[in-house]
LUMTI-487384 format. One record per residue (C-alpha): residue in one letter; residue number from 1; chain; x, z, y. Coordinates in nm, 3 decimals, decimal comma. Layout:
N
<pt><type>A</type><seq>NUM</seq><mol>A</mol><east>X</east><up>Z</up><north>Y</north></pt>
...
//
This chain:
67
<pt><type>X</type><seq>1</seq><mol>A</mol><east>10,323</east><up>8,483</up><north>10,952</north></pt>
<pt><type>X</type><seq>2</seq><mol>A</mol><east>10,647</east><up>8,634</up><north>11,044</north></pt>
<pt><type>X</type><seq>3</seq><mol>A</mol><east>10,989</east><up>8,460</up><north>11,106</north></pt>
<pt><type>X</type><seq>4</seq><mol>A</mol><east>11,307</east><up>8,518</up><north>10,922</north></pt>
<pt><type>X</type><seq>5</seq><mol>A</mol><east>11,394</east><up>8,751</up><north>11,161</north></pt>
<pt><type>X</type><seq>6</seq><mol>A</mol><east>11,127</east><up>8,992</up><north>11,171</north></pt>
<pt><type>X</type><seq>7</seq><mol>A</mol><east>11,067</east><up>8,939</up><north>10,786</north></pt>
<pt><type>X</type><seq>8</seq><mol>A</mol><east>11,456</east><up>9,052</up><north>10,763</north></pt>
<pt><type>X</type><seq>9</seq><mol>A</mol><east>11,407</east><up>9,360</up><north>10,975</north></pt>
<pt><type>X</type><seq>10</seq><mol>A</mol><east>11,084</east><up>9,429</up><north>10,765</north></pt>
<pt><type>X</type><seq>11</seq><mol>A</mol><east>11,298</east><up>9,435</up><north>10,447</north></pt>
<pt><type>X</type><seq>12</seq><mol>A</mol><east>11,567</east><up>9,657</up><north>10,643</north></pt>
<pt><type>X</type><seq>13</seq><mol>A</mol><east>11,292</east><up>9,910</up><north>10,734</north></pt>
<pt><type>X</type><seq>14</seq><mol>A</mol><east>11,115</east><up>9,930</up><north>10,397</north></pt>
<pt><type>X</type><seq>15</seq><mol>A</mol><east>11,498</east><up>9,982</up><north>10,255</north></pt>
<pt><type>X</type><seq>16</seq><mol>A</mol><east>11,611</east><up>10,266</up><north>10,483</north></pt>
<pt><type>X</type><seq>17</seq><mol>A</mol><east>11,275</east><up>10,448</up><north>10,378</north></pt>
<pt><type>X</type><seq>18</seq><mol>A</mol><east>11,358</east><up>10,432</up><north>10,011</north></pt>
<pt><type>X</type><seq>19</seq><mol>A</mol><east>11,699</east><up>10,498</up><north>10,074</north></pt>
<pt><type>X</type><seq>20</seq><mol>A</mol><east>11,671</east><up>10,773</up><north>10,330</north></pt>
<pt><type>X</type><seq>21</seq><mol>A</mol><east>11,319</east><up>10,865</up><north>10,371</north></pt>
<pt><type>X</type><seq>22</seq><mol>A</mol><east>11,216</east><up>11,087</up><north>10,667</north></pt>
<pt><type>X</type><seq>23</seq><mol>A</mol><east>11,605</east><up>11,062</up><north>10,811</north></pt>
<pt><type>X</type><seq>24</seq><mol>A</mol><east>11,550</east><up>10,683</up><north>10,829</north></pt>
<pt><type>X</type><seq>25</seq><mol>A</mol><east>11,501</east><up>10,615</up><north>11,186</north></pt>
<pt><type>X</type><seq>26</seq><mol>A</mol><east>11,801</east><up>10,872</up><north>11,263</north></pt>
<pt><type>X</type><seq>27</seq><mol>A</mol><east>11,988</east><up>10,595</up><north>11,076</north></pt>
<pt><type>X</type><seq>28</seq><mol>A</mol><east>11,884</east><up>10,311</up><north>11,188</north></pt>
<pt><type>X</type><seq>29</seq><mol>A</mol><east>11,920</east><up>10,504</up><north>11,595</north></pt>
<pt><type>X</type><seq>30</seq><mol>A</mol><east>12,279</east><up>10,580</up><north>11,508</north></pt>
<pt><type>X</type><seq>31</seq><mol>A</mol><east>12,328</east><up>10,195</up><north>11,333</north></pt>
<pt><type>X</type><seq>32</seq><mol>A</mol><east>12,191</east><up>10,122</up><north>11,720</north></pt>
<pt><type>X</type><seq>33</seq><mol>A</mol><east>12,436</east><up>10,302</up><north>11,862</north></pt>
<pt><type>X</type><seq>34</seq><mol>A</mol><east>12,734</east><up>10,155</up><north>11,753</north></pt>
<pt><type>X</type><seq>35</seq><mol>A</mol><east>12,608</east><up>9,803</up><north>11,836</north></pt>
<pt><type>X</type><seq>36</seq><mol>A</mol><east>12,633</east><up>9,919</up><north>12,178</north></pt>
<pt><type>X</type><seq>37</seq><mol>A</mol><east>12,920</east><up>10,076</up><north>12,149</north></pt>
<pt><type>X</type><seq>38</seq><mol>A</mol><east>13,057</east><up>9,748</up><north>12,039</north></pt>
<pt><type>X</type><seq>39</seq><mol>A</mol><east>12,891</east><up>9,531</up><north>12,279</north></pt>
<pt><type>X</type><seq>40</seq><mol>A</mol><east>12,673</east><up>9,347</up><north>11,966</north></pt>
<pt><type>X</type><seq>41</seq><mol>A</mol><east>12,356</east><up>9,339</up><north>12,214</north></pt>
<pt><type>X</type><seq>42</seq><mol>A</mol><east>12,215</east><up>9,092</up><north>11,905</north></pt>
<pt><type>X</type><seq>43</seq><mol>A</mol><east>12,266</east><up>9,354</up><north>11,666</north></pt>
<pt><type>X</type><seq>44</seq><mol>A</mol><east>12,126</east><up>9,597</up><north>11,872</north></pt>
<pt><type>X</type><seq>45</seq><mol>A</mol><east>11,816</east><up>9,448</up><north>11,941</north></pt>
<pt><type>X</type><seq>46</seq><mol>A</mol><east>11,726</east><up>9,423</up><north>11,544</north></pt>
<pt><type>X</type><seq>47</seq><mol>A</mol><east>11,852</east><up>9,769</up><north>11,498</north></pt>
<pt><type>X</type><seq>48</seq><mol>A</mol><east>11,557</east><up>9,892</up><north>11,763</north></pt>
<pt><type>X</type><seq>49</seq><mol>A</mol><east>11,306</east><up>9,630</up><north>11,626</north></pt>
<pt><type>X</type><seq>50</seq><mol>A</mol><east>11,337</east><up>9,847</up><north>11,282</north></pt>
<pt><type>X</type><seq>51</seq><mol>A</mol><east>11,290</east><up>10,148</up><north>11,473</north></pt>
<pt><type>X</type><seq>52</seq><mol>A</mol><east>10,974</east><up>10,032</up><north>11,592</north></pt>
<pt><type>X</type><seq>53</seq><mol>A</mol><east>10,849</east><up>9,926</up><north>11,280</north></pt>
<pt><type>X</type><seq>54</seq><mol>A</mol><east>10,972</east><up>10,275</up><north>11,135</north></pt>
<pt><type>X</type><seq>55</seq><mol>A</mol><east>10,762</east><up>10,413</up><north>11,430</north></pt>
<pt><type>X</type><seq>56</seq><mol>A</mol><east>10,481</east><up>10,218</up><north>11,358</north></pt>
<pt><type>X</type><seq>57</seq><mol>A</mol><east>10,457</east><up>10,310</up><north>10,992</north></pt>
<pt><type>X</type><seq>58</seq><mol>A</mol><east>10,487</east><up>10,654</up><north>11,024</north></pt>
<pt><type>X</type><seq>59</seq><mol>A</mol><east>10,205</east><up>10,644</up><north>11,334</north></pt>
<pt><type>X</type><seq>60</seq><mol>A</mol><east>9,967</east><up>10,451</up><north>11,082</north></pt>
<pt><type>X</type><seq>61</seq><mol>A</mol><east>10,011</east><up>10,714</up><north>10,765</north></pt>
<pt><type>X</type><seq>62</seq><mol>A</mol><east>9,962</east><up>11,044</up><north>10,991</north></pt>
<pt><type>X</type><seq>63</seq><mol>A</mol><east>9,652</east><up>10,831</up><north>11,139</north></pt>
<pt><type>X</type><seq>64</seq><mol>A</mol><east>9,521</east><up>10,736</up><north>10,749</north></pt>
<pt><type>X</type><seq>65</seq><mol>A</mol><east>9,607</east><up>11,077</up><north>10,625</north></pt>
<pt><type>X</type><seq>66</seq><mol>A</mol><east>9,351</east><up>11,268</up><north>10,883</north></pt>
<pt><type>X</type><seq>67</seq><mol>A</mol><east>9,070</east><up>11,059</up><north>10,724</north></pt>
//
């Protein structure tokens, strides 16, 4: 079971894939970005957690599409 937070940056993820497709992690890096550059280490950190679930989702379609 996930907490609001993760469930949140699930929902975030699953939008900038519809939204953007492939260019949805450049997005969400650049999103990143300007947290930093604004010293929102909070926002930040969800900004990278839906990179990583971006990275994970594109890691486990290349590995179902070789089988």
């Amino acid at each position: 079971m996930f907490d609001d937070n993760e469930r949140l940056a699930r929902q975030e993820a699953d939008w900038l894939i519809k939204e953007f497709g492939a260019e949805a992690p450049l997005y969400a890096a650049m999103r990143a970005e300007k947290a930093i550059e604004r010293k929102d280490f909070g926002r930040c950190a969800r900004w990278r957690r839906i990179l990583e679930i971006l990275a994970d989702g594109r890691t486990a379609k290349s590995a179902a599409s070789k089988y």
